[in-house]
C-alpha positions in Angstrom: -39.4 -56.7 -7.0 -42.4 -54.9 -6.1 -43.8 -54.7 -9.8 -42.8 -58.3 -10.5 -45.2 -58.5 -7.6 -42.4 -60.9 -5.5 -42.9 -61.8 -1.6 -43.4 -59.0 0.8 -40.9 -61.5 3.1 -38.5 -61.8 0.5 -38.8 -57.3 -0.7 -38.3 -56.9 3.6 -35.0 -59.3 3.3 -33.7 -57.1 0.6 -34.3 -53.6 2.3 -32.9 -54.8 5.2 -29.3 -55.5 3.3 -29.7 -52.5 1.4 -29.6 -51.2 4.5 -27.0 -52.8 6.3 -24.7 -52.1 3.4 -25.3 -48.5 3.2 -24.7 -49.0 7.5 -21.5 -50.3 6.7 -20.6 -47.8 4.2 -21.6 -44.6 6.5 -19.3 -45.9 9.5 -16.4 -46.5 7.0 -16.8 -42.6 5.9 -17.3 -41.5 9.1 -14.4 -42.8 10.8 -12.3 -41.7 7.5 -14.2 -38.1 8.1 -13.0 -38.3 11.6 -9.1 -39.3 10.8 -9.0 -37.0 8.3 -11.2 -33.5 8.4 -12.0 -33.7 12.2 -8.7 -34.2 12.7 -7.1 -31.9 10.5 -9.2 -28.9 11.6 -8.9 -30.0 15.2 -5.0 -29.6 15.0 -5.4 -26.2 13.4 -7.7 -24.6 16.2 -11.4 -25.0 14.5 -13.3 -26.3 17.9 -16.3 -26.0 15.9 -15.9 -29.1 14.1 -16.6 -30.8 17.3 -20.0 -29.2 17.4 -20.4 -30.2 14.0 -19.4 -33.9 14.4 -21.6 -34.2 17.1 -24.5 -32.5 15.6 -24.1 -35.7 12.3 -23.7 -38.3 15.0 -26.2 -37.5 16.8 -28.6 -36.7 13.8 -27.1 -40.7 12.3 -28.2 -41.9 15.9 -32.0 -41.4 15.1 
């Protein structure tokens, strides 16, 4: 868009879904990481993967 010189309102619009798609996407792997890995090493003793959890969620909260 930028090359075919479009709108600068219209290249914003498009970042901003890129965005909320790749939102969307990160929230649907995170609560499958959560079900599944978290949970899984949770269940066999690994505290540490709370640590870790906490360290992505608060690293995806910037």
């Amino acid at each position: 868009m930028v090359e075919k010189d479009a709108y600068c309102t219209d290249i914003l619009i498009q970042v901003a879904a890129v965005n909320a798609a790749l939102n969307s996407f990160n929230k649907e792997l995170l609560a499958n990481h959560i079900r599944t890995c978290v949970a899984n090493d949770i269940r066999e003793g690994k505290d540490e993967t709370i640590d870790e959890l906490v360290n992505t969620l608060q690293k995806l909260m910037k």
